[in-house]
C-alpha positions as CSV (number, residue, x, y, z in Angstrom):
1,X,90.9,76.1,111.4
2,X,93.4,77.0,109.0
3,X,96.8,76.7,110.0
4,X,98.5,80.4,109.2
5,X,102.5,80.6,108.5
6,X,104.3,83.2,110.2
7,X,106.6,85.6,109.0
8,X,109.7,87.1,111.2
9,X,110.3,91.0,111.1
10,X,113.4,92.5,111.8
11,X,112.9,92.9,115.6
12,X,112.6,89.4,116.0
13,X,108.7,89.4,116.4
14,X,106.9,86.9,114.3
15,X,103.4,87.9,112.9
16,X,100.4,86.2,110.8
17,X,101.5,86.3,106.7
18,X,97.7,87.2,106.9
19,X,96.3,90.0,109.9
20,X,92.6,91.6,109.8
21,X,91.4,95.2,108.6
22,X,89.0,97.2,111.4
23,X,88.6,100.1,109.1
24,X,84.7,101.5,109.5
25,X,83.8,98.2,112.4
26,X,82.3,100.6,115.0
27,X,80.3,100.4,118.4
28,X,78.8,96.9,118.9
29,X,78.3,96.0,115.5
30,X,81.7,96.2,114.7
31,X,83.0,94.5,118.1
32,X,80.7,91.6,116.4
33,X,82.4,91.5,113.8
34,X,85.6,91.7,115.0
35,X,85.2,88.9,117.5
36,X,83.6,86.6,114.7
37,X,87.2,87.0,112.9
38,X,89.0,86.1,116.0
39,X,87.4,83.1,116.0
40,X,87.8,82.0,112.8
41,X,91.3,82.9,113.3
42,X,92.5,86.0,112.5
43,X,95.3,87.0,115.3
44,X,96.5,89.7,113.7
45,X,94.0,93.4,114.9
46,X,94.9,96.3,112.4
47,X,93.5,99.7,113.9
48,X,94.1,103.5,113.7
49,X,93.5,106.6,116.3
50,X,91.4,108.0,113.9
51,X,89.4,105.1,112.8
52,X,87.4,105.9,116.4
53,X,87.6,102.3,117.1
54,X,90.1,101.1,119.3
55,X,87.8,101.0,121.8
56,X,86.0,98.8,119.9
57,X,88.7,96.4,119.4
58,X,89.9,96.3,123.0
59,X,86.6,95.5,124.0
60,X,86.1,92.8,121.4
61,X,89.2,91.3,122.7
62,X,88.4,91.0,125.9
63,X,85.0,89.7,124.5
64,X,86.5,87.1,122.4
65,X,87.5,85.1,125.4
66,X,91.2,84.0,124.0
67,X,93.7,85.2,126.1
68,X,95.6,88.6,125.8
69,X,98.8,87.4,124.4
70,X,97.2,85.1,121.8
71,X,96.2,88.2,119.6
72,X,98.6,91.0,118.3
73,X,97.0,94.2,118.0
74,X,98.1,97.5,115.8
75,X,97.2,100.9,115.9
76,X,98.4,104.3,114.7
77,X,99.6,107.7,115.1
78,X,97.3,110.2,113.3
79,X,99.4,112.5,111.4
80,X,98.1,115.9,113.5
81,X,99.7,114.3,116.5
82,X,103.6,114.3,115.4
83,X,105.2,116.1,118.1
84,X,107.2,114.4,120.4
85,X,105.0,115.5,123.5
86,X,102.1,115.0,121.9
87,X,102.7,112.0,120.4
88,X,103.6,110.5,123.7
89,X,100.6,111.3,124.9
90,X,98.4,110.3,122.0
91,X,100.1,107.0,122.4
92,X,98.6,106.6,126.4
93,X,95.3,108.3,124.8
94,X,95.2,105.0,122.7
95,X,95.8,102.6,125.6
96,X,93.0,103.7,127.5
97,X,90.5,104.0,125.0
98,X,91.0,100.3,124.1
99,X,91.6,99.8,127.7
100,X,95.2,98.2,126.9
101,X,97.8,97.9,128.9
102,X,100.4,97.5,125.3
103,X,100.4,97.7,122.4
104,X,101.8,94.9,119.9
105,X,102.5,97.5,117.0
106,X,102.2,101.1,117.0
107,X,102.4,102.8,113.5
108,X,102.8,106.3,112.1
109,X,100.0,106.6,110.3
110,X,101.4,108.8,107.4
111,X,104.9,111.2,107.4
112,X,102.6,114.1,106.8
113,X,105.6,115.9,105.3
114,X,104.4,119.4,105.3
115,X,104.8,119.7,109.1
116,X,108.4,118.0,109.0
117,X,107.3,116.4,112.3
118,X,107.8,112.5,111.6
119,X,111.3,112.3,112.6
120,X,110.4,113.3,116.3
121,X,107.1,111.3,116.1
122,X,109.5,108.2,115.5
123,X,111.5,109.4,118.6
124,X,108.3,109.1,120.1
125,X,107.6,105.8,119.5
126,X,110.9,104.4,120.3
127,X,110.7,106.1,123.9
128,X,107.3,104.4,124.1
129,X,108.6,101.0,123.4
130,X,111.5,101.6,126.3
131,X,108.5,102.5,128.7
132,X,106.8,98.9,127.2
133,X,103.7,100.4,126.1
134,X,104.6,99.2,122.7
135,X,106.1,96.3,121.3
136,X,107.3,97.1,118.3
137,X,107.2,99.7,115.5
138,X,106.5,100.8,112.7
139,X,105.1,103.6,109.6
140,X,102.2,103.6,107.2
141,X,102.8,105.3,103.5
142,X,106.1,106.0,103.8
143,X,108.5,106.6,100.7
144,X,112.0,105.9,100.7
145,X,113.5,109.1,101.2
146,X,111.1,109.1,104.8
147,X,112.4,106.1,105.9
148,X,116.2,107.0,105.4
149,X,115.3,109.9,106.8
150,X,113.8,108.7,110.3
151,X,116.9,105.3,109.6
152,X,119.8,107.8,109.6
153,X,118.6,110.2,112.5
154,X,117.9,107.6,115.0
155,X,119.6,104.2,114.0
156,X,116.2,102.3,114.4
157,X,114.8,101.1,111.5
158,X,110.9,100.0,111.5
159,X,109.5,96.6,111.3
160,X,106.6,97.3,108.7
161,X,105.7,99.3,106.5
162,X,101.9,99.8,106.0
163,X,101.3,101.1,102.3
164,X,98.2,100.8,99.7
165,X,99.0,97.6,97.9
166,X,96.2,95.9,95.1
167,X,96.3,94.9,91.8
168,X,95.9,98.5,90.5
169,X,98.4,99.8,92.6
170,X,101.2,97.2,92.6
171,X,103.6,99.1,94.5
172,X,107.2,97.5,93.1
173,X,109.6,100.5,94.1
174,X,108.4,101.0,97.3
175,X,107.9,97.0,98.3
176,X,111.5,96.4,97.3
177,X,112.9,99.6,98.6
178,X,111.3,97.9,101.9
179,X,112.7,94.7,101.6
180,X,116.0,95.7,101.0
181,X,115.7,97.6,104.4
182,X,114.5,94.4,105.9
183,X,111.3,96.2,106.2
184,X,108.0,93.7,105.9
185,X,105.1,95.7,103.6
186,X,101.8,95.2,104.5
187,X,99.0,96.0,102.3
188,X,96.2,97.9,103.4
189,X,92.8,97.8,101.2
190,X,94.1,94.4,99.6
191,X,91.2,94.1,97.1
192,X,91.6,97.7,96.1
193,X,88.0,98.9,95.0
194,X,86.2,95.3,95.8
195,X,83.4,96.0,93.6
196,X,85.4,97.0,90.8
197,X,88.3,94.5,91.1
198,X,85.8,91.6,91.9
199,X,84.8,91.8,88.6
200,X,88.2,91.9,86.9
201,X,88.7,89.6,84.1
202,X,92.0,88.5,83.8
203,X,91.5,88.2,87.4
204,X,88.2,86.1,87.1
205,X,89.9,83.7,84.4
206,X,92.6,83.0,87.1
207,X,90.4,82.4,89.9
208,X,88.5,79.7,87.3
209,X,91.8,77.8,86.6
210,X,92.6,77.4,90.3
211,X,88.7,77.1,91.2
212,X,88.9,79.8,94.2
213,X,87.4,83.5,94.5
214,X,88.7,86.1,92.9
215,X,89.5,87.8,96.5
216,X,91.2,84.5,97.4
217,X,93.7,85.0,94.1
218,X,94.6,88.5,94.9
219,X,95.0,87.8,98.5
220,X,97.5,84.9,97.6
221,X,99.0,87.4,94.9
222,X,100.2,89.8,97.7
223,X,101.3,86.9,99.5
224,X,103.5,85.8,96.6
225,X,104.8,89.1,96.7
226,X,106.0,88.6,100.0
227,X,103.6,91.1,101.3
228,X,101.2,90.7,104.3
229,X,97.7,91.8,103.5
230,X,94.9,92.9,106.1
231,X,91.8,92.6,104.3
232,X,88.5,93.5,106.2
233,X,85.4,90.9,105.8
234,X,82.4,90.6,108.2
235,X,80.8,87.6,106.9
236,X,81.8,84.3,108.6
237,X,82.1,83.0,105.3
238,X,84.2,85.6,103.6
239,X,86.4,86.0,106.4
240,X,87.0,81.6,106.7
241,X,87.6,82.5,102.8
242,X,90.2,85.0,103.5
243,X,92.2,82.5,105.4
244,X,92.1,80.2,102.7
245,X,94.8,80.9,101.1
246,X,97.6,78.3,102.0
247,X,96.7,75.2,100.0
248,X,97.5,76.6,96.0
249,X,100.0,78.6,94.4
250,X,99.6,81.1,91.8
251,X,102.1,80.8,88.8
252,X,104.8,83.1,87.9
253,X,102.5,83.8,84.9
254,X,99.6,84.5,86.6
255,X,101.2,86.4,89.1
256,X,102.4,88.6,86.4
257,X,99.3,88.9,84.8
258,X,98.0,90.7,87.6
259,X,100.7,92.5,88.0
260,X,99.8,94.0,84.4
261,X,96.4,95.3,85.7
262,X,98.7,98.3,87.2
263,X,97.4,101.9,86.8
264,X,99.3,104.8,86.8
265,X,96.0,106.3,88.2
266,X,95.4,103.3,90.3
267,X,95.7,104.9,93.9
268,X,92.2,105.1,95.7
269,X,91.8,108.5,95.4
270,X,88.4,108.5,97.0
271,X,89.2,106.6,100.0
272,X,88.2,108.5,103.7
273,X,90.7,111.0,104.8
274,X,91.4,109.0,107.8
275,X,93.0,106.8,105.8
276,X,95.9,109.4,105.3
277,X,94.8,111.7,108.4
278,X,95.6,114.9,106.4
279,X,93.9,117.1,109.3
């Protein structure tokens, strides 16, 4: 099994420098597939409210037969849910339905500016990791003016920062905004538009040189980055592949070839709306 490094956040938790996507693994199917990932060792669960599947992933869990404490598990705030009260309560919603007693991570799933609610959804969360159904905290897609925001009106400053991260969508104002707030990014959709990116290229000719998949080579490209991707796989051997990503080293060159396959229009515009939970 391949041996993962960790990486510290600024809470003092330390996490996977690799975790694994639930996105769209439903119902008993998806448990599956989640516990097939837990044993080829992924310890890292990445889940939302709205992705209807906690329930799945408490249950493959407890399936999986490795102890609670051995697996970290995330979910998320949807963004409809920002009020202090009802945040609160979404938060116990979310325990039960994956029949949890914590949480490891608890995200805001987006700032859903519009409402002007995140600031008290982050209140939320910090009063639910003083009652220890979290562990720690964090945001999803949040820009730098969000994250002084919620900074300066409580003091607390999250752990990670969830945010689309690939190739086409590199990212490098928000990642190092993020870093220099001793926030760790993680990248959610890694491989971007897998169909289209698989077939990249520039990406292709890299993979050749270093004899590895192209998904290997951009999953050790956000790596380089410093960033901790959460790709989703569901066969045993693309998720063992996944993993493999400790034993080579992209060049500087390389990396900043793919760096230059950046879009201005590279954001997955078509991606589901739970994604962003604009409802």
């Amino acid at each position: 099994m391949t041996d993962i490094p960790q990486l510290t956040l600024n809470d003092g938790t330390k996490i996977p420098a690799v975790g694994f996507g639930t996105y769209k693994l439903n119902g008993r199917q998806g448990a599956k597939d989640i516990i097939r990932a837990i044993h080829n060792g992924y310890y890292f669960l990445d889940s939302a409210f709205n992705y209807e599947n906690e329930g799945t992933v408490g249950e493959a869990v407890r399936q999986s037969g490795l102890s609670r404490d051995k697996i970290q598990i995330t979910s998320k705030l949807p963004g409809r849910r920002q009020q202090y009260d009802q945040a609160l309560v979404t938060i116990e919603e979310s325990l039960y339905r994956a029949r949890l007693d914590y949480y490891d991570f608890y995200l805001i799933h987006w700032p859903n500016p519009l409402t002007g609610h995140y600031v008290e959804a982050w209140q939320a969360l910090i009063e639910a990791r003083k009652r220890g159904m979290i562990k720690s905290i964090g945001v999803c897609n949040f820009l730098p003016e969000h994250l002084d925001n919620i900074i300066k009106e409580t003091g607390v400053t999250p752990c990670l920062n969830q945010i689309e991260l690939h190739p086409y969508f590199s990212q490098e104002t928000q990642r190092a905004y993020n870093k220099k707030l001793g926030i760790v990014t993680q990248s959610w959709s890694p491989i971007g538009r897998a169909n289209n990116m698989l077939q990249n290229p520039v990406i292709q000719e890299i993979a050749d040189q270093y004899q590895r998949s192209i998904a290997q080579v951009i999953l050790r490209w956000h790596i380089q980055l410093g960033a901790m991707p959460i790709p989703k796989a569901t066969s045993d051997e693309r998720q063992k592949e996944n993993l493999s990503l400790f034993d080579f080293e992209l060049s500087q060159t390389d990396i900043d070839k793919i760096k230059g396959l950046d879009k201005p229009d590279g954001r997955l515009k078509d991606q589901d709306p739970a994604r962003y939970e604009e409802f």
